[in-house]
ZALO-498333 format. One line per field, with one value per atom (N, C-alpha, C): residue number from 1; x, y, z. Coordinates in steps of 0.05 Angstrom, whole numbers, plus 5000, padded with zeros to 4 digits. Example, Ala and Ser with C-alpha at 12.3 -4.5 7.8 and 13.67 -1.06 7.14 Angstrom:
<rs>
nr = (1;1;1;2;2;2);
east = (5264;5246;5264;5257;5273;5258);
north = (4886;4910;4934;4955;4979;5001);
up = (5156;5156;5156;5142;5143;5157);
</rs>
This chain:
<rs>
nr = (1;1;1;2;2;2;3;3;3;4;4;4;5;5;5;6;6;6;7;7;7;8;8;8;9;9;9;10;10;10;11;11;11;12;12;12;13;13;13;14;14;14;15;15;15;16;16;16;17;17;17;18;18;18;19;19;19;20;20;20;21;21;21;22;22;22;23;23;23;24;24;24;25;25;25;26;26;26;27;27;27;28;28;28;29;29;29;30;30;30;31;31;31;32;32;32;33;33;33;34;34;34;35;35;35;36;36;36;37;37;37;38;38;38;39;39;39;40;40;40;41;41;41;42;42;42;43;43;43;44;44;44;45;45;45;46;46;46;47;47;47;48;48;48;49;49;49;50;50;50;51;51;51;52;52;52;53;53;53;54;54;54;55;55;55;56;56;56;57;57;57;58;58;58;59;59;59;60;60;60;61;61;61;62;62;62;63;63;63;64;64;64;65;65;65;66;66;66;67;67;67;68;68;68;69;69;69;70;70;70;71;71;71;72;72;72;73;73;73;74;74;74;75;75;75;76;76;76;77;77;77;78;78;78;79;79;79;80;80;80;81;81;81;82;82;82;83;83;83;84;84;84;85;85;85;86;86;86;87;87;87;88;88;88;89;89;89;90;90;90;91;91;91;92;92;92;93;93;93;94;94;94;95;95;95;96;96;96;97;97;97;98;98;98;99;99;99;100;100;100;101;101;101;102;102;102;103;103;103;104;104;104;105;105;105;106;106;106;107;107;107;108;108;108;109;109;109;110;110;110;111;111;111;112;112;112;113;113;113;114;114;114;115;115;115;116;116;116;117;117;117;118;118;118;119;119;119;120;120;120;121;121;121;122;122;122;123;123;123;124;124;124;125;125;125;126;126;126;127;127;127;128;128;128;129;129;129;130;130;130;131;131;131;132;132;132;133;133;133;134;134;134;135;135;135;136;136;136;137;137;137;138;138;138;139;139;139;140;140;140;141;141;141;142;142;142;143;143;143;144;144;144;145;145;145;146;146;146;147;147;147;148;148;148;149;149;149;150;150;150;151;151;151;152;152;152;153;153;153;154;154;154;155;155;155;156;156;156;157;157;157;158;158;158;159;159;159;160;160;160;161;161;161;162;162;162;163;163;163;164;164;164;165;165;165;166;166;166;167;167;167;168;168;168;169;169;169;170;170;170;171;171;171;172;172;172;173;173;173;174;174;174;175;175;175;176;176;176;177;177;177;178;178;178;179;179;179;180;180;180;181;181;181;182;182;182;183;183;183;184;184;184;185;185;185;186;186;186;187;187;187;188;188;188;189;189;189;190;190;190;191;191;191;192;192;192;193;193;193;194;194;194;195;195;195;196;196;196;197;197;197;198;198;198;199;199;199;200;200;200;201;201;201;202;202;202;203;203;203;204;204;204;205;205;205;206;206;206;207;207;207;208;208;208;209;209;209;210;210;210;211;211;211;212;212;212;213;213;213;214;214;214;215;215;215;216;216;216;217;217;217;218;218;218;219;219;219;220;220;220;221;221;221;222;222;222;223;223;223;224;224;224;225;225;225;226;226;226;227;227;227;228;228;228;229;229;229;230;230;230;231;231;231;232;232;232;233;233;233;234;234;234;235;235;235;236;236;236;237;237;237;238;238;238;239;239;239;240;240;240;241;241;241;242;242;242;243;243;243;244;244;244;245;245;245;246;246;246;247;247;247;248;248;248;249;249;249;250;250;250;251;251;251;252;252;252;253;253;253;254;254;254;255;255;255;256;256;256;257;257;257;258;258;258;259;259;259;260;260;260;261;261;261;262;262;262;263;263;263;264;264;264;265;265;265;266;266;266;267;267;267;268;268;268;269;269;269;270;270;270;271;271;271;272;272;272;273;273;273;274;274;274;275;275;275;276;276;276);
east = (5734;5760;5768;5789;5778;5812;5802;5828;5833;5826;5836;5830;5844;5841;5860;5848;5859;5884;5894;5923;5929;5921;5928;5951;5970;5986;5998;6004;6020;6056;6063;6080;6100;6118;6141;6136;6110;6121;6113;6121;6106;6126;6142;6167;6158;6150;6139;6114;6097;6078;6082;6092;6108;6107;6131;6139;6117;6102;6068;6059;6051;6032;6042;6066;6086;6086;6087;6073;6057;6032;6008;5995;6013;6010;6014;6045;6050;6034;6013;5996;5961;5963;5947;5914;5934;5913;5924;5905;5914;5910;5923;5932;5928;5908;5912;5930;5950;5966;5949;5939;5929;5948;5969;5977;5960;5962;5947;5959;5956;5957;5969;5943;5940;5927;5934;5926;5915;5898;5878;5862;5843;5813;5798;5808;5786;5780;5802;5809;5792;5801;5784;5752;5752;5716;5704;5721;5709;5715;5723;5728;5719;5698;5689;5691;5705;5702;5728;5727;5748;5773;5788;5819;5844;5859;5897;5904;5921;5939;5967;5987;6019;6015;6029;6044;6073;6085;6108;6103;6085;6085;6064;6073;6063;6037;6033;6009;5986;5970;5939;5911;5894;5873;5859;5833;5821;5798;5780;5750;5724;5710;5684;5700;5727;5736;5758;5763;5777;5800;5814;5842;5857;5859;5870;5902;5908;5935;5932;5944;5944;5972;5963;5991;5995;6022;6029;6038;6051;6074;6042;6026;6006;5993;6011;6000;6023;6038;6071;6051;6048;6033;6015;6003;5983;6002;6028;6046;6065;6074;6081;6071;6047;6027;6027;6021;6020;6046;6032;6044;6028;6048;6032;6019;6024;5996;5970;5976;5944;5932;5944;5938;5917;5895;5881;5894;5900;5898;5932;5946;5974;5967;5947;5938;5922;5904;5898;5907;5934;5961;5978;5981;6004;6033;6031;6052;6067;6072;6085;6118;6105;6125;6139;6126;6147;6136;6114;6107;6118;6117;6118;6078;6071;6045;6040;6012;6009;5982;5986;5955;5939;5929;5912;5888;5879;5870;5869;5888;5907;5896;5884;5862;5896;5888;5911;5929;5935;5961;5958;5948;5952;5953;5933;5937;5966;5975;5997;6019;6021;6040;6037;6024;6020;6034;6017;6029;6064;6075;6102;6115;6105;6122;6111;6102;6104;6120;6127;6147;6145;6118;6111;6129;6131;6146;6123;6106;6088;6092;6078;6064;6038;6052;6025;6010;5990;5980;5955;5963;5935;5936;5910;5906;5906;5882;5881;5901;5902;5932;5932;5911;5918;5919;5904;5921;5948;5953;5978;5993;5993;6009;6004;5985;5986;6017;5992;6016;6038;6058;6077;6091;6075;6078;6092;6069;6075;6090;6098;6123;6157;6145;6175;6172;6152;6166;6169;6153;6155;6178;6193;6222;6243;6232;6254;6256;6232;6229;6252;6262;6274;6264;6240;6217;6208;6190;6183;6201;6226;6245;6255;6253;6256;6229;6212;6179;6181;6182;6172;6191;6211;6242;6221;6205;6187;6156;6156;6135;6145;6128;6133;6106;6111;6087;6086;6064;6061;6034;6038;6017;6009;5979;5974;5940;5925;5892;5908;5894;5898;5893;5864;5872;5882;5896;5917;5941;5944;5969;5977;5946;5943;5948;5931;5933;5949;5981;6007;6021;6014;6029;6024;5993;5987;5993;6001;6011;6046;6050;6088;6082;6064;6064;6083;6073;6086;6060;6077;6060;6073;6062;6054;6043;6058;6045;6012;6015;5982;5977;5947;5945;5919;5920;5896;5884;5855;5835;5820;5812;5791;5785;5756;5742;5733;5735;5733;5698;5680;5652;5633;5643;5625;5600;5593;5568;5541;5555;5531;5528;5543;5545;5530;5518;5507;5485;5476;5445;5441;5426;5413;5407;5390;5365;5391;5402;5421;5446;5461;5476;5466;5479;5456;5489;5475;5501;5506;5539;5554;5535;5521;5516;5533;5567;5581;5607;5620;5640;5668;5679;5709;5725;5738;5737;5754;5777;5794;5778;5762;5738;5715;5712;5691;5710;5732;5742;5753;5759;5763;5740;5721;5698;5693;5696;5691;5710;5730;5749;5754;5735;5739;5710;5691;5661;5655;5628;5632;5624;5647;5646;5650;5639;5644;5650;5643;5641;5676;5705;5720;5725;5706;5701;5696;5684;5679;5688;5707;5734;5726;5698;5694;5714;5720;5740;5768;5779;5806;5804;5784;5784;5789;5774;5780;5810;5821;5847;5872;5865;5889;5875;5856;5859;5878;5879;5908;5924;5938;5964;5979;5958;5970;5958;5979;5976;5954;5953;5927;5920;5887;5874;5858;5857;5849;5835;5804;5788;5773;5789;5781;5741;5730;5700;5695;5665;5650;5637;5639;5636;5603;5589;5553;5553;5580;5571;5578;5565;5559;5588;5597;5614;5627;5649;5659;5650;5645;5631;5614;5607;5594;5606;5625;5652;5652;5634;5647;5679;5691;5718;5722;5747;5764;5757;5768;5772;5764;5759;5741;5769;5766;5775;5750;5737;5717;5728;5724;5726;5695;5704;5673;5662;5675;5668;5676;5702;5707;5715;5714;5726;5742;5761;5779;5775;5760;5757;5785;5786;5817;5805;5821;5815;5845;5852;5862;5880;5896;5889;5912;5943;5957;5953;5944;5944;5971;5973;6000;5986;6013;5997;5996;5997;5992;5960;5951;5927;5916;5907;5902;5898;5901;5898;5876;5850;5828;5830);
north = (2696;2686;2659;2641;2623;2617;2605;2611;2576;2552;2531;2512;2496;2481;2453;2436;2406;2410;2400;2400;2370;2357;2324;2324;2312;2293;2277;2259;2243;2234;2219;2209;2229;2219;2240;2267;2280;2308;2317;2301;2304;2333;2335;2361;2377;2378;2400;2410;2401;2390;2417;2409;2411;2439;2451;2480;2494;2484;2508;2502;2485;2495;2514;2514;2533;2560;2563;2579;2603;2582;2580;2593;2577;2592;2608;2624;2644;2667;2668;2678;2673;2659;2659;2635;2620;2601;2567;2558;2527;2509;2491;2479;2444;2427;2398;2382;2380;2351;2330;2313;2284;2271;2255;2239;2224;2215;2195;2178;2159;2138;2149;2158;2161;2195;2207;2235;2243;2226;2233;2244;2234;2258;2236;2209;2197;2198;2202;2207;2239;2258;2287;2290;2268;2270;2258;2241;2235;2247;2266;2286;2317;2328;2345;2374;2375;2394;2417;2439;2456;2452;2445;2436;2448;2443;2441;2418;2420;2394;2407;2375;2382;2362;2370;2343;2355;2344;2355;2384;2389;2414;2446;2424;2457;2448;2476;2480;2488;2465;2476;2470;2491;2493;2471;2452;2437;2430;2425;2419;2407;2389;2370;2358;2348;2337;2351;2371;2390;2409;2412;2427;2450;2477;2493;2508;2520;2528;2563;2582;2602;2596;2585;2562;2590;2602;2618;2606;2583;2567;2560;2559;2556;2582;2605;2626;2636;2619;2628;2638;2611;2609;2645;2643;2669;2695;2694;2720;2721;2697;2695;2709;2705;2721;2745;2755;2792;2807;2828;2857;2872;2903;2928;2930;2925;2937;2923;2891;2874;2872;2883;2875;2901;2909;2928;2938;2911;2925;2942;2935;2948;2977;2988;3011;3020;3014;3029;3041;3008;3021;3027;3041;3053;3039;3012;3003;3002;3020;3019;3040;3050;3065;3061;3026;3013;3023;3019;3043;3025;3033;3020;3023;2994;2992;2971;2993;2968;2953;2927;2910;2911;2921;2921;2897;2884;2858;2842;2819;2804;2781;2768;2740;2716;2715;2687;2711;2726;2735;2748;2734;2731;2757;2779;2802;2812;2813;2817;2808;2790;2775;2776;2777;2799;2822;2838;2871;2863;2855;2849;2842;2817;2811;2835;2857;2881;2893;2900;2912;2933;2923;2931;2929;2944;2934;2926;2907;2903;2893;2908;2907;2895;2871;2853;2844;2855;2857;2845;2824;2805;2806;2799;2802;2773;2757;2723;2706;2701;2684;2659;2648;2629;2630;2647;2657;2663;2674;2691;2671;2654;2638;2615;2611;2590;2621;2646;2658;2662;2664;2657;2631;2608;2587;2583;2595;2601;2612;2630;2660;2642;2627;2612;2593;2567;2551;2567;2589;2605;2620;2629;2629;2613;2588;2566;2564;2573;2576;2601;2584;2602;2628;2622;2640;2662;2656;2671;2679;2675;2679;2708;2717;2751;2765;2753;2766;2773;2743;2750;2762;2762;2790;2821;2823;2844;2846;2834;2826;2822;2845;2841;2831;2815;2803;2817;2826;2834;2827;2820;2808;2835;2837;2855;2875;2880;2889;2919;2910;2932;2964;2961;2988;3003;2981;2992;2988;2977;2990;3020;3018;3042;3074;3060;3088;3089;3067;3067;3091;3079;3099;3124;3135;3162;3182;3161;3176;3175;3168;3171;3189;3195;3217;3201;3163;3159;3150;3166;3162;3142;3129;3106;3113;3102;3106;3099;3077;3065;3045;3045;3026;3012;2993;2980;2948;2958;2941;2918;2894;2880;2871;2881;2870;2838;2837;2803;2788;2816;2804;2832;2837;2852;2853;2831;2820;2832;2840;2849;2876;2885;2915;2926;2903;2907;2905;2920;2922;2895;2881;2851;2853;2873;2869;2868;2875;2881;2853;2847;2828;2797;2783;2749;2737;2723;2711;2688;2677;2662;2632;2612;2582;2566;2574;2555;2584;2579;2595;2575;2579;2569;2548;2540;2516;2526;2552;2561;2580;2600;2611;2599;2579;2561;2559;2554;2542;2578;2594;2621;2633;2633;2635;2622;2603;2578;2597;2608;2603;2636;2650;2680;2693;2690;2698;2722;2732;2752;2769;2780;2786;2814;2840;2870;2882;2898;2927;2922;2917;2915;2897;2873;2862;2873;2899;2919;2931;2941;2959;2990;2997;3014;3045;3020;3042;3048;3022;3029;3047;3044;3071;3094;3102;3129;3133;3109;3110;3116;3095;3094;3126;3143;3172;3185;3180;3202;3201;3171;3164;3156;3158;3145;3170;3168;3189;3178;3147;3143;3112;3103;3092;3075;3036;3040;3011;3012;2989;2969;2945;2929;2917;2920;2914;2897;2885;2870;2889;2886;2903;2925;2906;2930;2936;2930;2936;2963;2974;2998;3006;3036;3046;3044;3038;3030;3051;3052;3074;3093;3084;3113;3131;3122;3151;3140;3161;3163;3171;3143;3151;3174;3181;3201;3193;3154;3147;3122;3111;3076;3064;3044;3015;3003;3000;2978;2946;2919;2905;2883;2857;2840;2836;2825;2822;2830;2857;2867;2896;2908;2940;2948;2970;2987;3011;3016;3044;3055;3090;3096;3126;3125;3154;3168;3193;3210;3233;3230;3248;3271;3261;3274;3290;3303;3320;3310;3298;3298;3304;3307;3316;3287;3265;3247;3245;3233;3229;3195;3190;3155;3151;3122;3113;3088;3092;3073;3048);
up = (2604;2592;2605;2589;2603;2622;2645;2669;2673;2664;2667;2631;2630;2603;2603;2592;2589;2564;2565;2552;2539;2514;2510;2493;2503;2492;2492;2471;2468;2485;2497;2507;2498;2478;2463;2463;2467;2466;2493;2516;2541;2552;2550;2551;2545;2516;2503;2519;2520;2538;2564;2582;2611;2598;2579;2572;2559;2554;2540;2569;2589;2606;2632;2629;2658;2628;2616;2598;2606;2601;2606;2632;2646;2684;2689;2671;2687;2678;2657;2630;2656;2674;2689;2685;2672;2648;2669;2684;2701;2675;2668;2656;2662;2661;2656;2642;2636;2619;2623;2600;2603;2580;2579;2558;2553;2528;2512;2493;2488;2471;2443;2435;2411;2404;2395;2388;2357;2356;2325;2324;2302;2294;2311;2306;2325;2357;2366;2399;2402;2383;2383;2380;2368;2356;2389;2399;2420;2451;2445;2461;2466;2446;2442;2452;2474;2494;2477;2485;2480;2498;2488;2495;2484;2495;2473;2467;2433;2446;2434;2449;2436;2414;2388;2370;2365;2345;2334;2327;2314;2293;2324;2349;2369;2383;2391;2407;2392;2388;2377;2397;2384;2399;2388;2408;2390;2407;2388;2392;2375;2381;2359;2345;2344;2327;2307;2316;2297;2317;2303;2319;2299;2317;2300;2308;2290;2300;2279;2293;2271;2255;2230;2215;2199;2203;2181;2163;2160;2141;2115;2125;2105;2092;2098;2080;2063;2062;2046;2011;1999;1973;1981;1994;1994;1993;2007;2001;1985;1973;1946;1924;1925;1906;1901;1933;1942;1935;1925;1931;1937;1933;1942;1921;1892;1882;1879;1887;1892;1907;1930;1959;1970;1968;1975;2011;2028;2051;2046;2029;2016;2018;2006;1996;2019;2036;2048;2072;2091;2102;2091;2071;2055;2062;2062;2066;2038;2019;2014;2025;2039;2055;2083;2088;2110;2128;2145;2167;2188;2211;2240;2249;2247;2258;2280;2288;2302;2303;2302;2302;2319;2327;2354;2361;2337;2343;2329;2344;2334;2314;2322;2314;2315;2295;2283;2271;2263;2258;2229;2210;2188;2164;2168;2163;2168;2194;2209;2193;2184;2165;2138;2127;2093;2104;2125;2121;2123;2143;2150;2118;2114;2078;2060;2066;2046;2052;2084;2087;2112;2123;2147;2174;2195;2223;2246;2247;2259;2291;2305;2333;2337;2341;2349;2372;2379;2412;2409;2440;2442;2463;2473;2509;2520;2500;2520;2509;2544;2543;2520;2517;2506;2478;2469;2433;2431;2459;2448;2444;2466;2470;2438;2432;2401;2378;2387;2359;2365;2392;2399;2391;2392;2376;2353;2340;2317;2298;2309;2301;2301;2322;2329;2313;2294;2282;2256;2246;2222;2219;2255;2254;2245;2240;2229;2197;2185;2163;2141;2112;2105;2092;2082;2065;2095;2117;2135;2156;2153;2185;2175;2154;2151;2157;2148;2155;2181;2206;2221;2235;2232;2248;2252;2228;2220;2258;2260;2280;2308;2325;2354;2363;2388;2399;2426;2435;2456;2464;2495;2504;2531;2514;2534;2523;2536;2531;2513;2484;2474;2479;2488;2500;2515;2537;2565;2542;2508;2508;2491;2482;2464;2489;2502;2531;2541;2543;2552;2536;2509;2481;2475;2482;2483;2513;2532;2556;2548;2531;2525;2511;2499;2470;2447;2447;2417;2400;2377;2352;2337;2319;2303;2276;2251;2231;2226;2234;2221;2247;2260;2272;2256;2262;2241;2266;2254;2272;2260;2262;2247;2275;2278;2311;2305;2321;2320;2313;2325;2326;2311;2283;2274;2273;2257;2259;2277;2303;2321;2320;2304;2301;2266;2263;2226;2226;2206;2202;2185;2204;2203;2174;2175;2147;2117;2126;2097;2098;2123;2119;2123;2104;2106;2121;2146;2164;2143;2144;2132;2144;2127;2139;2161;2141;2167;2165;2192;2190;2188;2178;2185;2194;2197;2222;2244;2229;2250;2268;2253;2260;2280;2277;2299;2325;2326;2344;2365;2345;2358;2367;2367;2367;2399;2406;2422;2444;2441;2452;2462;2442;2447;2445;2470;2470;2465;2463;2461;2490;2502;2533;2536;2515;2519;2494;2501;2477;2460;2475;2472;2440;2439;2418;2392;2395;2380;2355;2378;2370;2375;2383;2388;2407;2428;2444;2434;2423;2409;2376;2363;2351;2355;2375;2391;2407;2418;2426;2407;2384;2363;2344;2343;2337;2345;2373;2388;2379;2372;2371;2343;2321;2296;2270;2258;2228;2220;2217;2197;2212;2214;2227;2207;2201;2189;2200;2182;2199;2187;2186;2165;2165;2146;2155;2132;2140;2118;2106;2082;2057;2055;2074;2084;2116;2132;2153;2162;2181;2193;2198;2201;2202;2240;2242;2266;2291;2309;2334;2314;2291;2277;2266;2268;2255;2228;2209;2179;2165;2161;2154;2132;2130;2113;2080;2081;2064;2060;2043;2041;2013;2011;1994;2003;1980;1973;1960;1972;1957;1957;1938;1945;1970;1980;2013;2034;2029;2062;2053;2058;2053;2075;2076;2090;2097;2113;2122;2141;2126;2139;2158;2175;2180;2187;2174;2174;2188;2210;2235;2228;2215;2210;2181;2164;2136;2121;2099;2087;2067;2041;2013;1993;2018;1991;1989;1971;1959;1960;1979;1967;1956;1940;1914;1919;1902;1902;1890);
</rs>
């Protein structure tokens, strides 16, 4: 994980600056400030290394020339769109019944924020400091927003290794409607012969990637499956559409789509029936 990082910016947001890296520190992350001149693609391209920077619009991660931020204000158009009845992951957290969930891995948020504008109460838990600290970022200028400042009221952030908080919650004896997982590094968990890897990934994806190795089974999701069993009525695990079933546990229930499916598993009996 990584415990020191360069920080560039610009003169004017040198404040801002100052307040993400005492941040940062107390998150256990040493922190460089270098101001600069000028803060472009050209100054980035020639800087290659995995970094931060400040501008007006926050704290983004950045690297080869490219800089990312988990931008919710850029998924408004995408939940505009959504409901419960288009939204497959709608249906397989049964949000249409408002649950209290929790995310157990976090990425950029963005699942997290669909479920929330359906009507979800989301618990959002991340362990490395320095994500949290971008979706912390984040939450707050999407707090300013008039379209997302009711969403994200919907969303708690909590910083902390999901499974010390899943094992916090099952030593309280609290239960949780739905906890729901998308591991960050499936891929190593798929039968090669059947899945063809993506050419390029992402750009926000490259840079998370860079920034989030792959350092343990934790990556998985293997152990928090078994954790979020104890503690939640229904469990559910977002996958790429041929890959292998999470620790091997054949779910209850599947949503198939083109490229990712929802496996659920079941722990409490109710008499509803899911809908495919």
């Amino acid at each position: 994980m990584v415990s020191e990082i360069r920080l560039f910016v610009e003169h004017d947001f040198l404040e801002k600056a100052q307040q993400y890296s005492a941040v940062l520190s107390s998150r256990g992350v040493s922190v460089n400030i270098q101001s600069v001149d000028k803060l472009n693609a050209r100054f980035l391209r020639f800087n290659p290394d995995l970094a931060l920077c400040v501008d007006q619009d926050g704290l983004w991660l950045c690297a080869h020339g490219m800089k990312m931020q988990p931008d919710w204000k850029a998924e408004v158009g995408r939940l505009k769109r959504a409901s419960l009845k288009s939204e497959m992951i709608a249906r397989a957290c049964n949000l249409a019944e408002k649950p209290n969930l929790i995310d157990a891995t976090a990425g950029l948020g963005h699942d997290s924020l669909l479920m929330a504008h359906l009507g979800a109460h989301v618990t959002l838990v991340e362990r490395h400091p320095i994500l949290f600290t971008l979706l912390e970022s984040t939450q707050a200028q999407a707090a300013q927003d008039p379209f997302l400042s009711p969403v994200v009221e919907r969303i708690h952030l909590v910083f902390s290794d999901s499974a010390d908080y899943l094992q916090a919650q099952i030593e309280q004896q609290q239960m949780v409607d739905v906890v729901y997982l998308d591991p960050m590094f499936p891929q190593r968990d798929q039968n090669q012969n059947a899945i063809k890897k993506q050419a390029q990934v992402k750009k926000q994806m490259q840079l998370l990637h860079m920034l989030l190795p792959e350092d343990g089974e934790m990556d998985l999701g293997d152990n928090l499956l078994n954790l979020a069993k104890q503690m939640a009525k229904r469990v559910v695990v977002k996958r790429p559409r041929l890959a292998v079933f999470l620790d091997e546990q054949k779910p209850d229930h599947q949503w198939q789509g083109d490229a990712c499916r929802f496996d659920a598993y079941f722990q409490i009996q109710t008499s509803e029936q899911p809908t495919t």
